[in-house]
FIVEX-195487 format. One record per residue (C-alpha): x, y, z. Coordinates in Angstrom, 3 decimals, padded with zeros to 6 digits, always signed. Example, Ala and Ser with C-alpha at 12.3 -4.5 7.8 and 13.67 -1.06 7.14 Angstrom:
% residues 2
         px         py         pz
   +012.300   -004.500   +007.800
   +013.670   -001.060   +007.140
END
This chain:
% residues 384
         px         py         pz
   +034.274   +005.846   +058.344
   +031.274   +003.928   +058.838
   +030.279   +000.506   +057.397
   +026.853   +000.457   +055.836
   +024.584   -003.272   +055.527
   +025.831   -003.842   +051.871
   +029.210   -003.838   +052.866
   +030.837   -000.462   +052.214
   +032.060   +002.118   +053.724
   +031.247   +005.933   +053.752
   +033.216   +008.416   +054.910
   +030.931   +010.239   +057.354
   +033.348   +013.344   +057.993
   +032.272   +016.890   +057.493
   +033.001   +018.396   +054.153
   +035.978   +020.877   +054.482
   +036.348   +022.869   +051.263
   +039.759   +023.898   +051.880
   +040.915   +020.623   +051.882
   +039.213   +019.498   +048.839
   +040.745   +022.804   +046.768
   +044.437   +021.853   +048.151
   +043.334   +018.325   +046.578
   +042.473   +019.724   +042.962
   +045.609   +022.062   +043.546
   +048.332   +018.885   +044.003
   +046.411   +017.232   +041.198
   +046.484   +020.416   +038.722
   +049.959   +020.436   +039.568
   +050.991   +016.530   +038.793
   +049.054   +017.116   +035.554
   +051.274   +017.376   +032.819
   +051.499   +020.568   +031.165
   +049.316   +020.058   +027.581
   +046.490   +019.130   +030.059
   +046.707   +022.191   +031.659
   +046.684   +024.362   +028.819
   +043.831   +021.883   +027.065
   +041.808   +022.930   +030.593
   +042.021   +026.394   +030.096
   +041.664   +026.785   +026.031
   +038.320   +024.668   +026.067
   +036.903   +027.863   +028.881
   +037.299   +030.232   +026.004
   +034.588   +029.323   +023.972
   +035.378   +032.100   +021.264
   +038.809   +030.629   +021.012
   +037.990   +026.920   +020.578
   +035.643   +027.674   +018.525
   +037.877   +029.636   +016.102
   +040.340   +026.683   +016.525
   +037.904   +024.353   +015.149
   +036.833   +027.181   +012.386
   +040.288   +027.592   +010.853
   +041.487   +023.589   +011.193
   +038.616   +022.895   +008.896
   +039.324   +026.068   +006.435
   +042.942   +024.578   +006.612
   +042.320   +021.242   +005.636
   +040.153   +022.126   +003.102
   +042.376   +024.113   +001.223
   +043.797   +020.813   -000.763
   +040.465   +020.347   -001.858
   +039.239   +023.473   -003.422
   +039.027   +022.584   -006.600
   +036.563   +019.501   -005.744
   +034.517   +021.770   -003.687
   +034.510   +024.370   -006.032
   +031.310   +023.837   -009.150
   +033.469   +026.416   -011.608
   +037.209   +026.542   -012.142
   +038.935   +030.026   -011.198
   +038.694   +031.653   -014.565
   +036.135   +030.090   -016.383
   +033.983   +032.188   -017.930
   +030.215   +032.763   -018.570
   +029.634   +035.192   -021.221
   +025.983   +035.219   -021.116
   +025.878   +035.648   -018.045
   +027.851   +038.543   -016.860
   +027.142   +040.186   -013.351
   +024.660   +037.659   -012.621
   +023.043   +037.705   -009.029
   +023.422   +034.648   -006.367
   +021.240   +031.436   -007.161
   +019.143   +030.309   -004.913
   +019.479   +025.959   -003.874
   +015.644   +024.412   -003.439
   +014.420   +021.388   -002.361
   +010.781   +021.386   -002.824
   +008.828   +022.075   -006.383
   +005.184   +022.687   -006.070
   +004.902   +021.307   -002.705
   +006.975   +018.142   -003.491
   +010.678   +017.303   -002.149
   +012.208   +016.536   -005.703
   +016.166   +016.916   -003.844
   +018.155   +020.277   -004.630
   +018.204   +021.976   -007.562
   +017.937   +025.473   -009.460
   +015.872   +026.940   -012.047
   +017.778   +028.216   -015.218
   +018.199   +032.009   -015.925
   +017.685   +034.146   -018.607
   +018.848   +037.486   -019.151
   +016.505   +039.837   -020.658
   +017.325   +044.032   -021.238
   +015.302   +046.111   -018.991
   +014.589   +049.276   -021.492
   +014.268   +051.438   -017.921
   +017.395   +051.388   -016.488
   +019.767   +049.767   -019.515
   +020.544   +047.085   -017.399
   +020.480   +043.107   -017.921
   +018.518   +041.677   -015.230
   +018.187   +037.615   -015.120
   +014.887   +035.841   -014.711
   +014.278   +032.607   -013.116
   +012.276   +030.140   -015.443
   +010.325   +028.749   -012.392
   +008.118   +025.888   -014.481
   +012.030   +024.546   -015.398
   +013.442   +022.518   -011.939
   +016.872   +021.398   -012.563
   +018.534   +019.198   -010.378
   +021.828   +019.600   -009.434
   +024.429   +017.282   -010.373
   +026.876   +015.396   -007.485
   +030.214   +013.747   -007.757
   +030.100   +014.946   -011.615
   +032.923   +015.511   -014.345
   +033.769   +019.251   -014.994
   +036.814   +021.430   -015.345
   +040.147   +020.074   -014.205
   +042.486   +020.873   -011.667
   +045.385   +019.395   -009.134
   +044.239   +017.956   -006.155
   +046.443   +019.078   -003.172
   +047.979   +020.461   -006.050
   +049.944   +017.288   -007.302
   +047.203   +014.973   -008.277
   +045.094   +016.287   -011.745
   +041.253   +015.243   -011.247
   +038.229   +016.741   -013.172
   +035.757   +014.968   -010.387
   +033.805   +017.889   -008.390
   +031.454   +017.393   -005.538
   +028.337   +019.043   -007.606
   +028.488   +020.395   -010.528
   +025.863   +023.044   -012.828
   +022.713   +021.124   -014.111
   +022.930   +020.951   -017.470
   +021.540   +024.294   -019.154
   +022.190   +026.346   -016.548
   +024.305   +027.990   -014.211
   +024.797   +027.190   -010.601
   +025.895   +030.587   -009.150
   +025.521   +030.488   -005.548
   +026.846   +033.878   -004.725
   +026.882   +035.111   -008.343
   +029.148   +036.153   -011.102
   +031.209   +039.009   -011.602
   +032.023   +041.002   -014.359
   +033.791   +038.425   -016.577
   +030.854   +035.757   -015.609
   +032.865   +033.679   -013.479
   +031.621   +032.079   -010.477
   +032.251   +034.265   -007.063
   +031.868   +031.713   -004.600
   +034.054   +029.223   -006.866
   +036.859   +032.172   -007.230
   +036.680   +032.556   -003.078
   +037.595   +028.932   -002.921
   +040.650   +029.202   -005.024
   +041.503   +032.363   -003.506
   +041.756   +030.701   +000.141
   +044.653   +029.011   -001.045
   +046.934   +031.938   -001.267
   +045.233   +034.663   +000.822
   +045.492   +031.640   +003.670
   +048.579   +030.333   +002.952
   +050.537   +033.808   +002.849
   +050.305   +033.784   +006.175
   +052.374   +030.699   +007.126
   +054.632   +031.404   +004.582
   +055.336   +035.109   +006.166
   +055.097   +034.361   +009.742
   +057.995   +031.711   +009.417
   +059.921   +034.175   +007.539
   +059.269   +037.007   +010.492
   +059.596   +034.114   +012.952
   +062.963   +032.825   +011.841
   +064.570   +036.434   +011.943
   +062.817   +038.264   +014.924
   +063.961   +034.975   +017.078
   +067.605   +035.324   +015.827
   +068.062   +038.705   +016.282
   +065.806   +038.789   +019.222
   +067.998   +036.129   +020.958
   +071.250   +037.478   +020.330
   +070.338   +040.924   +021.084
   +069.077   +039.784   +024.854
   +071.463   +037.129   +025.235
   +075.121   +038.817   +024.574
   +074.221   +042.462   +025.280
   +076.842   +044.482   +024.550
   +077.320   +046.146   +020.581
   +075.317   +043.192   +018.805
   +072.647   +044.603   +020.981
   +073.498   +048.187   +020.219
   +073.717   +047.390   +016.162
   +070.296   +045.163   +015.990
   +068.249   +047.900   +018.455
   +069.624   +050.665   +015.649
   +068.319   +048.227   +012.705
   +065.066   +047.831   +014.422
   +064.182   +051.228   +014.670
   +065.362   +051.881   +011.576
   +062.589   +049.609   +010.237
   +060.137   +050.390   +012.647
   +060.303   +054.329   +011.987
   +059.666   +053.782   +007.752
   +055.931   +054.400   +006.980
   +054.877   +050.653   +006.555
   +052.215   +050.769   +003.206
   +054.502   +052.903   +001.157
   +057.223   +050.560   +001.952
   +055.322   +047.580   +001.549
   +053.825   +049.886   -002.301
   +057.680   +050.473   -003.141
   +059.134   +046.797   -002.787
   +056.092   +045.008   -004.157
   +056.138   +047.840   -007.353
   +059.892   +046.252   -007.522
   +059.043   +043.139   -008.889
   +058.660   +042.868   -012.611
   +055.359   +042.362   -014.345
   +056.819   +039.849   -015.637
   +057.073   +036.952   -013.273
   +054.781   +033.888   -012.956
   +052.184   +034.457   -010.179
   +053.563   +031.692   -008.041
   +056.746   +033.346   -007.948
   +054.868   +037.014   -007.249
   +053.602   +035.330   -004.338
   +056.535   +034.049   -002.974
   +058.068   +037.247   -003.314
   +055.078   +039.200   -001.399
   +054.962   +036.785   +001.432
   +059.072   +036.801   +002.230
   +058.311   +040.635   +001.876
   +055.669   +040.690   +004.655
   +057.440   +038.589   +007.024
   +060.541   +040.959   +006.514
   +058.761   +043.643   +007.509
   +057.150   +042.317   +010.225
   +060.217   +040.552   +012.289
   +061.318   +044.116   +014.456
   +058.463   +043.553   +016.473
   +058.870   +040.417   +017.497
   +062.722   +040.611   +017.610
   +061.915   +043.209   +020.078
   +059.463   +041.138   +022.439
   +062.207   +037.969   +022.071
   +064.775   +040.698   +023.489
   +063.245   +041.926   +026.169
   +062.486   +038.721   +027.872
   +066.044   +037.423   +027.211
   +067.833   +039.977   +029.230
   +065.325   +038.742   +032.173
   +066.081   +035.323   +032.026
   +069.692   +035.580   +031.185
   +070.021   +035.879   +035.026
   +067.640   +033.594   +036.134
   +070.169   +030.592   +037.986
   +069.719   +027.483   +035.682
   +070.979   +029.441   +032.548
   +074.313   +030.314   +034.878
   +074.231   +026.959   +035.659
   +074.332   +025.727   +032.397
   +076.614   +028.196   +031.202
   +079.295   +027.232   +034.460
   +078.835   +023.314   +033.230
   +080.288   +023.954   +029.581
   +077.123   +024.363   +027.898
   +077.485   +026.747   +024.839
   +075.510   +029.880   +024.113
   +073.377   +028.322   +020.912
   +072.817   +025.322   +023.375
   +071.611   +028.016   +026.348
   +069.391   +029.939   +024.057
   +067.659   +026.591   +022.242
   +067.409   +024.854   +025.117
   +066.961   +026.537   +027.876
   +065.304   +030.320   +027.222
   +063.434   +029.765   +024.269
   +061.220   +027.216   +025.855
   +060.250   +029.309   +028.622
   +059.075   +031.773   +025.921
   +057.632   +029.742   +023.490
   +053.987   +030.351   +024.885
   +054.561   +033.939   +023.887
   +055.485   +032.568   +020.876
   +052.973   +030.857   +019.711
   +050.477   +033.665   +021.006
   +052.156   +035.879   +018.841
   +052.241   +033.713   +015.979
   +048.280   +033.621   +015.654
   +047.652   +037.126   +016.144
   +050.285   +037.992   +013.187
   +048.630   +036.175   +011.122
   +045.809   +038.312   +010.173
   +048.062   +041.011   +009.827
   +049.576   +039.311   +006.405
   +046.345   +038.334   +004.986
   +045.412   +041.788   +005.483
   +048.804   +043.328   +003.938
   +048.392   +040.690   +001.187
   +044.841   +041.622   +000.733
   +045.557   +045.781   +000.515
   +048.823   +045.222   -001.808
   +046.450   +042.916   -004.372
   +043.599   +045.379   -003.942
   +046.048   +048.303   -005.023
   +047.007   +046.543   -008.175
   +050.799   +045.887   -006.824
   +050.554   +042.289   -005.023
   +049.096   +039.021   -006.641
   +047.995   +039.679   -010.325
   +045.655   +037.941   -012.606
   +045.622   +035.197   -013.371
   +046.646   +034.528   -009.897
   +043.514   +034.049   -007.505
   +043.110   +035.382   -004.004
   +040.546   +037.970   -002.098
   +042.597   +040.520   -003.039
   +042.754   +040.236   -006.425
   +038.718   +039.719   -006.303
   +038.393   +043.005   -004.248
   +040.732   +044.848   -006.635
   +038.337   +043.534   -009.622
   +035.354   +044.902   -007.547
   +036.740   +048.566   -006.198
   +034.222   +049.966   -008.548
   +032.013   +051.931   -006.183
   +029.401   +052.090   -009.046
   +029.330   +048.579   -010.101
   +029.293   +047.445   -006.259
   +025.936   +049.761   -005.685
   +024.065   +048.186   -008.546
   +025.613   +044.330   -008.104
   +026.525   +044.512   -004.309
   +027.439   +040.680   -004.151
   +030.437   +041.140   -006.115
   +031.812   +042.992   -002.285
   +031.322   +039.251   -000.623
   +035.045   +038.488   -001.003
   +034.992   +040.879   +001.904
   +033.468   +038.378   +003.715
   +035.781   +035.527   +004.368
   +038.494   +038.060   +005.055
   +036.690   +039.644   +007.825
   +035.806   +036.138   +009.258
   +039.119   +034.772   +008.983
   +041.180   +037.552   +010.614
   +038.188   +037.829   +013.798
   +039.013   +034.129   +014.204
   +042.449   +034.559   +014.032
   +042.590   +037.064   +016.458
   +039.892   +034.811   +018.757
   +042.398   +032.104   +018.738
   +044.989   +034.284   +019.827
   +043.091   +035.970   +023.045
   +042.482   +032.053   +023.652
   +046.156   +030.740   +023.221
   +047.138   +033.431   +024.870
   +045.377   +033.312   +028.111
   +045.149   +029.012   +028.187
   +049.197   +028.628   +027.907
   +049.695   +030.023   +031.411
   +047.693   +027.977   +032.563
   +048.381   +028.925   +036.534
   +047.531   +032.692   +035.650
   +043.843   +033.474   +037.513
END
C-alpha cells in the first residue's frame, strides 16, 4: 500500500485473477439464494423477456372488457366479414389525433362479394374513456366505461369482423380470459395429484409404489386426443359455459398428472437416502413432515420449471377440444371457439384475418416455453 499526496492509499500489488474469482466465488456463495437465481434469469434474455410478456397479458386479463371497443358478441350486421381498420393520425398533411374513416359496403357484380370502401373525405376521430357496452370489471365490478370506443357512424375494427360482424380483436380480448386462465386452473389440478402420488410412490416404495407405477401407465398408454374427445363429448350440452370450463380444465390437469407424478418419483427414491432425511426420520419426524419439509424443497426448482412448460400444453388441449366443437361452446369466448368459427378453409382464403386468433396462441405458448428454458436453467444457479 502506498500513500498518495491527497491522503489515500492505493494498493500497488499486482493484479492476481485467481484471487479476485475466489473473491466473487465466497461472495456468490453468501448471497442468498433468490439473488442467485435473479443473476442467472436476467442472462436469458428470451426468458426475461417472456416473463415480462406474460405478467402484463396476466394482469390485463381483469381489464378486458375496458380495453376491449366491442363487447364479445355484439353484433354488426352491416358489416359482416369486414377487413381490419386502419388508426391515422394525419388528414391531408395535418395531425388532427387518431381516427378512422367510415366504411361502406358496396356488391362487387365480379366476384359476388361485399367489399367495404373507405370514405376518405370523412375523418372520424376516435372516441377515449367513452360509454359503450357493459361488462364486470375483474369480473365483480359492472362498468360500461371503455378506453376508446367507435366514432360515431362507424366502426372501429382493428383486425376486422367475422362472420356474425363482431369485432375480432375485441373477441381475442375476451377470449384471453379463459384460453389463459385454463392453464392455472389445470396445472394446479395436475400439480396437486402428480406431487401426491409422486411422493408416496418414491417415498414408501414397496406396493403403493407398485399400484401407482400400474395406474400411471395405464394412463400414459391411452391415446391422449380421443381420450381427451370422449370425456369432453361426456358433458351435456346443456351446462352453462362457466361450468363447461371448469369441467375441461380439471379434465386436462387429470390427464396430465402421470408425467409429473413420474419425475416427483424418481427423484424421491434418490433423496430418500440422502443423510438429513434419516436424520429427521431417527429424531421422530413423521413421513408427511419428511416429504413437505424436507424433499420437496430440494425439488421445487424442478417444479416450478415444469409448471411453465405445462402450461402451453393446456392452452393448446383447450384450444384443439374448442376447435373440434367438444370444449368451450358459444356463447362462451376463447381462441378456440374463434378458430372453430373460422375452420372454413374457403372463408379463411377470401377473409384471411379471421385466422389471427392463431396469433396470440402461437405467441403465448413460444413465451411460455421461453420462460421455462429460462427458469429452468437460472434456478440452479451454480450449474455452468
Amino acid at each position: 500500500m502506498t500513500q498518495r499526496p491527497d491522503g489515500r492509499f492505493v494498493d500497488d500489488a499486482p493484479f492476481d485473477p485467481e484471487a479476485a474469482l475466489q473473491q466473487l466465488e465466497r461472495a456468490d456463495l453468501d448471497a442468498p439464494n433468490w439473488v442467485l437465481v435473479w443473476r442467472k434469469f436476467k442472462t436469458h434474455k428470451l426468458g426475461l423477456i417472456s416473463g415480462i410478456f406474460l405478467l402484463l397479458c396476466y394482469l390485463m386479463l381483469p381489464f378486458a372488457g375496458f380495453i376491449a371497443p366491442y363487447g364479445p358478441n355484439e353484433r354488426n350486421g352491416e358489416h359482416l366479414y369486414a377487413p381490419p381498420q386502419s388508426v391515422n393520425w394525419f388528414y391531408e398533411g395535418k395531425f388532427i389525433g387518431p381516427h378512422v374513416f367510415p366504411i361502406v359496403a358496396e356488391a362487387d357484380l365480379e366476384t359476388f362479394q361485399w367489399k367495404f370502401v373507405p370514405d376518405l373525405e370523412d375523418p372520424r376521430p376516435i372516441k377515449f374513456f367513452c360509454e359503450g357496452t357493459e361488462y364486470k370489471l375483474a369480473g365483480l365490478i359492472r362498468s360500461d366505461t371503455h378506453l376508446f370506443c367507435p366514432p360515431e357512424g362507424a366502426t372501429l375494427f382493428l383486425w376486422g369482423s367475422d362472420r356474425l360482424g363482431r369485432d375480432i380483436f375485441s373477441r381475442i380480448l375476451y377470449g384471453a380470459q379463459l384460453s389463459l386462465t385454463v392453464g392455472l386452473i389445470g396445472i394446479s389440478v395436475s400439480f396437486f395429484l402428480g406431487i401426491i402420488f409422486g411422493s408416496m410412490a418414491g417415498y414408501f416404495g414397496g406396493k403403493i409404489d407398485w399400484v401407482i407405477n400400474r395406474v400411471i401407465e395405464i394412463l400414459r398408454s391411452l391415446p391422449e386426443l380421443p381420450l381427451w374427445l370422449a370425456l369432453s363429448a361426456a358433458v351435456p350440452s346443456n351446462w352453462s359455459p362457466v361450468a363447461v370450463f371448469f369441467i375441461i380444465s380439471i379434465i386436462l390437469g387429470i390427464l396430465d398428472w402421470p408425467g409429473l407424478a413420474r419425475s416427483v418419483r424418481a427423484k424421491f427414491l434418490s433423496l430418500r437416502e440422502e443423510e438429513y432425511v434419516r436424520a429427521a426420520e431417527m429424531m421422530g419426524a413423521s413421513s408427511g413432515r419428511v416429504i413437505r419439509k424436507h424433499l420437496l424443497p430440494n425439488f421445487m426448482s424442478h417444479l416450478i420449471a415444469s409448471a411453465t412448460l405445462s402450461i402451453p400444453a393446456m392452452i393448446l388441449g383447450e384450444t384443439a377440444l374448442s376447435f373440434l366443437g367438444l370444449g368451450l361452446r358459444a356463447p362462451a369466448v376463447s381462441w378456440g371457439v374463434m378458430l372453430n368459427d373460422a375452420q372454413n378453409l374457403a372463408s379463411i382464403e377470401i377473409y384471411p384475418w379471421t385466422a389471427i386468433p392463431m396469433l396470440p396462441i402461437i405467441v403465448i405458448v413460444l413465451a411460455f416455453n421461453f420462460l421455462g428454458d429460462g427458469l429452468r436453467d437460472s434456478l440452479d444457479p451454480y450449474q455452468q
